[in-house]
N, CA, C and O atoms as CSV, one atom per row, in Angstrom:
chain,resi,resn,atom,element,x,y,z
A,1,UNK,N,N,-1.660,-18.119,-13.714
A,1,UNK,CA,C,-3.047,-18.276,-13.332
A,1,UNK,C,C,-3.507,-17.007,-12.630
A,1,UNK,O,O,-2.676,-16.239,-12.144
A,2,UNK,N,N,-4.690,-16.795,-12.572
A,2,UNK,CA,C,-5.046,-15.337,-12.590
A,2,UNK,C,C,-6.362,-15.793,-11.313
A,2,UNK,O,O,-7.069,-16.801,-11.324
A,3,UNK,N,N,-6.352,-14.725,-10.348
A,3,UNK,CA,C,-7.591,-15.163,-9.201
A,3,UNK,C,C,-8.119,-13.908,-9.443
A,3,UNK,O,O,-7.737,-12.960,-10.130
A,4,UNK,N,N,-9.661,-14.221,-8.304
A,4,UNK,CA,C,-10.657,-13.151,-8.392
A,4,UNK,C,C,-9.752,-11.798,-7.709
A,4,UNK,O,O,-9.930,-10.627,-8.045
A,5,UNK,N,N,-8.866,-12.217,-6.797
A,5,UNK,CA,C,-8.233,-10.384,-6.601
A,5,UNK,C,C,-7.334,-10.239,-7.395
A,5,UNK,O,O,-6.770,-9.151,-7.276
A,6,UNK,N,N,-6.840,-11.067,-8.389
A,6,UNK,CA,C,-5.971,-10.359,-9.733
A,6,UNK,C,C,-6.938,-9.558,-10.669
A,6,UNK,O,O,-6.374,-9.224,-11.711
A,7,UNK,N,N,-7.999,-9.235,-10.593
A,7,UNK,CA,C,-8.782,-8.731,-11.819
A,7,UNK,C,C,-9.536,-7.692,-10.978
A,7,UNK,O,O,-10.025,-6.740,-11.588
A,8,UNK,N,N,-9.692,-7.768,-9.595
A,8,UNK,CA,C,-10.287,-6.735,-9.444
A,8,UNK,C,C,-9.784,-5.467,-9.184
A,8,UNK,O,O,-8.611,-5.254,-8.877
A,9,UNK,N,N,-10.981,-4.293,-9.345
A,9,UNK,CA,C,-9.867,-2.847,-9.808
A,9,UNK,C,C,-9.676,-2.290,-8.462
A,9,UNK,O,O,-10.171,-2.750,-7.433
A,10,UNK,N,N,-8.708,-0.982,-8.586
A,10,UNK,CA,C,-8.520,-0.548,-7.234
A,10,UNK,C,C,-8.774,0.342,-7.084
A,10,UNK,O,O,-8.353,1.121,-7.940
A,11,UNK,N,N,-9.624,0.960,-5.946
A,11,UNK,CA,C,-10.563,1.822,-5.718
A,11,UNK,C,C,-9.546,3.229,-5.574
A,11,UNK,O,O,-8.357,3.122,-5.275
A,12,UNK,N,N,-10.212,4.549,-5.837
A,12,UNK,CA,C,-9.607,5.465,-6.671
A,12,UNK,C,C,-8.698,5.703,-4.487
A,12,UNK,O,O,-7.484,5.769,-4.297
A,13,UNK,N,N,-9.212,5.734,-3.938
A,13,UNK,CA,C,-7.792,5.905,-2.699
A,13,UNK,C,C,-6.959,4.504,-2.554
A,13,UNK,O,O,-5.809,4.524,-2.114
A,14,UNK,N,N,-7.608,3.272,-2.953
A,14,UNK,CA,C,-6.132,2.369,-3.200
A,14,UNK,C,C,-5.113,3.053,-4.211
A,14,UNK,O,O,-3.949,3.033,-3.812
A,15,UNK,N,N,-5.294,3.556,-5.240
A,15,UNK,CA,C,-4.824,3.985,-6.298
A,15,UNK,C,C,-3.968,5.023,-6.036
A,15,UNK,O,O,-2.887,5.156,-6.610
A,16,UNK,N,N,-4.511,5.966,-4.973
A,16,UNK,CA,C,-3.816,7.058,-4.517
A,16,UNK,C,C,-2.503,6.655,-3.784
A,16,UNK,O,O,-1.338,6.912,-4.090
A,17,UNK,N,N,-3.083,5.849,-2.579
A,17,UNK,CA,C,-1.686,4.957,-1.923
A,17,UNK,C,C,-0.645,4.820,-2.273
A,17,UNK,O,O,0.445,5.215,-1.858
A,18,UNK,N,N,-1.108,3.954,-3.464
A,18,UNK,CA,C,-0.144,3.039,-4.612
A,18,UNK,C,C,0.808,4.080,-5.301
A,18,UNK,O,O,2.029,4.192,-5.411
A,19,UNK,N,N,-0.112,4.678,-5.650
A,19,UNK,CA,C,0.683,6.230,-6.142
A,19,UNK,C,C,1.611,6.594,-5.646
A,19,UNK,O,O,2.675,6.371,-6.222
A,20,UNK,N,N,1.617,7.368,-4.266
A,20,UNK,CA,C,2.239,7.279,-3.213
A,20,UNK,C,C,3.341,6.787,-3.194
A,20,UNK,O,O,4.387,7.272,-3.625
A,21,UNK,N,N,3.156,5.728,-2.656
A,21,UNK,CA,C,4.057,4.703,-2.240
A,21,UNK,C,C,5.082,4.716,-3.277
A,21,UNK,O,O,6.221,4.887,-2.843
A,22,UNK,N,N,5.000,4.621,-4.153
A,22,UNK,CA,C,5.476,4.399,-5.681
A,22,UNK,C,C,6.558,5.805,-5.756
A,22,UNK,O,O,7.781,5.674,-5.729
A,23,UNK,N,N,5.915,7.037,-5.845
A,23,UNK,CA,C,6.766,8.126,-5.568
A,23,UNK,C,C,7.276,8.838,-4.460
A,23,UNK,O,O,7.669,10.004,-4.477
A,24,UNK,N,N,7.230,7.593,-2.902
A,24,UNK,CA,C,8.009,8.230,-2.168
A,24,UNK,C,C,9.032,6.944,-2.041
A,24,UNK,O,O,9.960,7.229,-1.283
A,25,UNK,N,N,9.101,5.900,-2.455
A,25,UNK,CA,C,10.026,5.140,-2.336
A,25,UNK,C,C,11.405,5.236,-3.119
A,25,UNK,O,O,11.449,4.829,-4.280
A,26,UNK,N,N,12.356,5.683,-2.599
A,26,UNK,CA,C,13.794,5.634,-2.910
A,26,UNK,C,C,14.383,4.372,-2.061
A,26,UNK,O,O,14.346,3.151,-2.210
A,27,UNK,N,N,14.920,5.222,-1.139
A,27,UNK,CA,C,15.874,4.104,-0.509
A,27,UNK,C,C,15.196,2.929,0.413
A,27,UNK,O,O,15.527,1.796,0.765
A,28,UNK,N,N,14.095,3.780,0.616
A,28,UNK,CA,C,13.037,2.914,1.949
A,28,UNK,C,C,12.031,3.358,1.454
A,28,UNK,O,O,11.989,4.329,0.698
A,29,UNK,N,N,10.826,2.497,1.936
A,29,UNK,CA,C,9.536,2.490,1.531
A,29,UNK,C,C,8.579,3.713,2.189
A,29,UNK,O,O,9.374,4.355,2.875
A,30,UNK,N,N,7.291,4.322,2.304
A,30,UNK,CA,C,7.237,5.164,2.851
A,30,UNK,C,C,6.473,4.277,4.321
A,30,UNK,O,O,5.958,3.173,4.145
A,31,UNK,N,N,6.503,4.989,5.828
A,31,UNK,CA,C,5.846,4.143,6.882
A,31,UNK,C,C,4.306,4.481,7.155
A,31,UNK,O,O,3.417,5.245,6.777
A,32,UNK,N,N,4.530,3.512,7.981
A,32,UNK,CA,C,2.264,3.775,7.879
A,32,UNK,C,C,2.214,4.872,7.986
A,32,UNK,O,O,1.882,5.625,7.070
A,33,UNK,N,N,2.637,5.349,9.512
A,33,UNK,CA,C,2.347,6.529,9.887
A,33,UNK,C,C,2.465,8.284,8.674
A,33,UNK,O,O,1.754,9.285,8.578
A,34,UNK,N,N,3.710,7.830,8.011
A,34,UNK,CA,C,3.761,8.600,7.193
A,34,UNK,C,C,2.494,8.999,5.774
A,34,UNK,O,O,2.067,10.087,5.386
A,35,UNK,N,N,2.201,7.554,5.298
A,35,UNK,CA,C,0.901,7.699,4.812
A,35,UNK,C,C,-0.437,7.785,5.521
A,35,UNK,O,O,-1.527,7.512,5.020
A,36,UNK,N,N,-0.318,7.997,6.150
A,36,UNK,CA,C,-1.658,7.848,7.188
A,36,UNK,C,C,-1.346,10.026,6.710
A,36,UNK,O,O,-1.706,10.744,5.777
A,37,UNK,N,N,-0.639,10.217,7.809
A,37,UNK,CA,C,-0.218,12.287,7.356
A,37,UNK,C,C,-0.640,12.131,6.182
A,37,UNK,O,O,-1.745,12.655,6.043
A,38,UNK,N,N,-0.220,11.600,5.193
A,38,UNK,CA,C,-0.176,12.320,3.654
A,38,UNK,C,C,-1.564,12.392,3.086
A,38,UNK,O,O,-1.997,13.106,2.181
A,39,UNK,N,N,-2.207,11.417,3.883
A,39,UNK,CA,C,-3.721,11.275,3.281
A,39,UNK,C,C,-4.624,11.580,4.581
A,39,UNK,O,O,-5.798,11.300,4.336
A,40,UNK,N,N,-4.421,12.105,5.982
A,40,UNK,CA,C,-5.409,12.865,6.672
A,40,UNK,C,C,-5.669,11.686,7.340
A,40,UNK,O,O,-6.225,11.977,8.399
A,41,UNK,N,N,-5.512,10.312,7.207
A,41,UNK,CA,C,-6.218,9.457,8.584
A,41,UNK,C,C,-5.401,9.718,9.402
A,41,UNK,O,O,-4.278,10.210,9.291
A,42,UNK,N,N,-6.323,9.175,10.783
A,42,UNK,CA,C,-6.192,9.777,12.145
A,42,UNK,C,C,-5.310,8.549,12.512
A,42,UNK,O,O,-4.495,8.625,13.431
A,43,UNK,N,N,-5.490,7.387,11.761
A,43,UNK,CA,C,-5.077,5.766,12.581
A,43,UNK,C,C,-3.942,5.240,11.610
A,43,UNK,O,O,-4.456,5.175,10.493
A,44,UNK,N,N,-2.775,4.886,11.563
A,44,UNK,CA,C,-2.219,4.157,11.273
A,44,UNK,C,C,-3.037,2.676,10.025
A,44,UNK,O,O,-2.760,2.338,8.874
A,45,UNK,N,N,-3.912,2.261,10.878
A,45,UNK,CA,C,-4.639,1.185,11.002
A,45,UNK,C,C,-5.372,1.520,9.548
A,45,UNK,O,O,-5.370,0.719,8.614
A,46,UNK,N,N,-5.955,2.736,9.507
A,46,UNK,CA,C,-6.588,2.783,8.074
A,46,UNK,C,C,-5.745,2.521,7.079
A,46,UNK,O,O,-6.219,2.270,5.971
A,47,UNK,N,N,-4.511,2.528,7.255
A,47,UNK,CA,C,-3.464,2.315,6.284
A,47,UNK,C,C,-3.249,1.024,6.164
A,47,UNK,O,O,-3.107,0.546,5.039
A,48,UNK,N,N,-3.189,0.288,7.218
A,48,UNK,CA,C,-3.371,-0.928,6.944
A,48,UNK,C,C,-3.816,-1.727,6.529
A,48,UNK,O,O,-3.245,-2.807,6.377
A,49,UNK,N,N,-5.452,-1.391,6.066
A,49,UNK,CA,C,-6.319,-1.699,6.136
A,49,UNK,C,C,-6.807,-1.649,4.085
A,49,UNK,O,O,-7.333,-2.517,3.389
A,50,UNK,N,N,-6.275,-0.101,3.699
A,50,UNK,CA,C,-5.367,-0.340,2.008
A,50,UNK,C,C,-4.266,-0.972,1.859
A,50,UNK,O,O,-4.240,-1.445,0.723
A,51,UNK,N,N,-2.948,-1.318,2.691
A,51,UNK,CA,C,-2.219,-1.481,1.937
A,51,UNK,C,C,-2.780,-3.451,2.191
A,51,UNK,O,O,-2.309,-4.350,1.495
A,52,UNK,N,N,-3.400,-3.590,2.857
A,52,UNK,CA,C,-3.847,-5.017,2.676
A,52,UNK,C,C,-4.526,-5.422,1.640
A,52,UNK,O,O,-4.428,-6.351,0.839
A,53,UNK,N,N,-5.388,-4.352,1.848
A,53,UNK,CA,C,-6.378,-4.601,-0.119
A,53,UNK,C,C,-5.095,-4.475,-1.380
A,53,UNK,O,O,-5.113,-5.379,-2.215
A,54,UNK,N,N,-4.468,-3.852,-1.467
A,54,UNK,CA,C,-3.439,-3.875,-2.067
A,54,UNK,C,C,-2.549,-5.113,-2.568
A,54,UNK,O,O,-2.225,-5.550,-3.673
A,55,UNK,N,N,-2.304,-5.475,-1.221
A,55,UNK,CA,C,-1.514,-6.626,-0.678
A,55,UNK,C,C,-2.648,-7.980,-1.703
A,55,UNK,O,O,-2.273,-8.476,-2.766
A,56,UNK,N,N,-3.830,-8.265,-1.100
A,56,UNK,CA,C,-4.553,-8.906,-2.300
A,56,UNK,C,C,-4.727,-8.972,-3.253
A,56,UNK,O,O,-5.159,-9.947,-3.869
A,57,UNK,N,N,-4.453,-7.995,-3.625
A,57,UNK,CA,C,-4.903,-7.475,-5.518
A,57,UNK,C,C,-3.637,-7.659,-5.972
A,57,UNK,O,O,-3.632,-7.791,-7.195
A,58,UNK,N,N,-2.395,-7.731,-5.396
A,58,UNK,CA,C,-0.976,-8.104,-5.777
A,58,UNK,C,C,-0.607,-7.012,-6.148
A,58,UNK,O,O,0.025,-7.135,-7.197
A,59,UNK,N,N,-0.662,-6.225,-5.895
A,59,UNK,CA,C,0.062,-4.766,-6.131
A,59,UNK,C,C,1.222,-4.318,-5.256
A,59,UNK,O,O,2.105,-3.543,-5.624
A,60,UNK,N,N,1.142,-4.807,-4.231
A,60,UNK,CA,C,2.290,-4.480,-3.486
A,60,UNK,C,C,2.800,-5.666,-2.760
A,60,UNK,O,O,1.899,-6.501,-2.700
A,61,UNK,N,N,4.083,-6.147,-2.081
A,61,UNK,CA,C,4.232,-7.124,-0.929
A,61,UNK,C,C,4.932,-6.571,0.440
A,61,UNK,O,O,5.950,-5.939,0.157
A,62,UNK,N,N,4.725,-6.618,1.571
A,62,UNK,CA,C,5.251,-6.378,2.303
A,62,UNK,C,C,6.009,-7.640,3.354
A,62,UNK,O,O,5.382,-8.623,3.749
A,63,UNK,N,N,7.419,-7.373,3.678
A,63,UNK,CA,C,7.768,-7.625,4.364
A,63,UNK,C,C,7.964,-7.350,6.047
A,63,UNK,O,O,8.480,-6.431,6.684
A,64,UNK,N,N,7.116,-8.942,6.526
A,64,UNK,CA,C,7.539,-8.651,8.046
A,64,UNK,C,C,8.254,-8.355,8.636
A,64,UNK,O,O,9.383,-8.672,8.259
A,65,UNK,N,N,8.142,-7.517,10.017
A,65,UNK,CA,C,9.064,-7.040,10.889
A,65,UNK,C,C,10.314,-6.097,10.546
A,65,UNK,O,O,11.491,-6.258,10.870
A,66,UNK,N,N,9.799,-5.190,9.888
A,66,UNK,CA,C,9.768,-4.076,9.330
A,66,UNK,C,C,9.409,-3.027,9.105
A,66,UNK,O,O,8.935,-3.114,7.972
A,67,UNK,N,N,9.247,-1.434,9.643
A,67,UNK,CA,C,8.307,-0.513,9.659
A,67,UNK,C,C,8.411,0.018,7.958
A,67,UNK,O,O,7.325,0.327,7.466
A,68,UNK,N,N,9.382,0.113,7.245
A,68,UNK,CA,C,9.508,0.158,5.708
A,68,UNK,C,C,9.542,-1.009,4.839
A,68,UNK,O,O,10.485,-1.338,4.119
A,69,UNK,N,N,8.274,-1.684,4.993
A,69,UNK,CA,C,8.025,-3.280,4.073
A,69,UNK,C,C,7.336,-3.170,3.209
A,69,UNK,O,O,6.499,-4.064,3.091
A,70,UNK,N,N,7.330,-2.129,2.260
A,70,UNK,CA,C,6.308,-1.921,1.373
A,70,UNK,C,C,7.202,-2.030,0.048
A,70,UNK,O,O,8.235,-1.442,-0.270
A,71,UNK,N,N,6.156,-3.335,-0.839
A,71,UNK,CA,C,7.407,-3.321,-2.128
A,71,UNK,C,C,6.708,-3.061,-3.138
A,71,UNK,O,O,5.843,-3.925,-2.993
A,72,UNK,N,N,6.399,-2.457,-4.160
A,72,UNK,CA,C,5.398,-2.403,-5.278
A,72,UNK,C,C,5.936,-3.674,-6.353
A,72,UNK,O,O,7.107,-3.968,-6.594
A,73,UNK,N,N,4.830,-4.241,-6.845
A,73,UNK,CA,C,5.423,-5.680,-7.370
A,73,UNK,C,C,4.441,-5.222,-8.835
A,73,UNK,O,O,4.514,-6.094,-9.701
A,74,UNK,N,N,3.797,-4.338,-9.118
A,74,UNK,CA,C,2.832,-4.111,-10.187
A,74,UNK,C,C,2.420,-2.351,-10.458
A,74,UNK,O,O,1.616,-2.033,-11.335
């Protein structure tokens, strides 16, 4: 079954993230802070704030209590 955030698209810096994420993950995922540097925000929090849209659209899952909880599922 398919919901309204399975179909919707991801905006060209979700995309970048995803990107990201995707080619810095080896052994561990990459951390906020680290994407926050790679893309120029000042806050952690903006990162949060994609990888949640993310997190909706089912593109990624993260696991709690974890600073490397980032899993790409798509």
């Amino acid at each position: 079954m398919t919901t309204e955030t399975d179909t919707q698209p991801l905006t060209a810096r979700q995309q970048a993230i995803l990107d990201y994420v995707r080619e810095h993950t080896q052994a561990a995922s990459p951390t906020s802070r680290e994407i926050a540097a790679a893309f120029g925000f000042r806050s952690p929090h903006a990162v949060t704030a994609h990888l949640d849209a993310l997190e909706r659209k089912g593109k990624i899952r993260r696991l709690p209590g974890r600073s490397r909880n980032i899993e790409v599922i798509a």
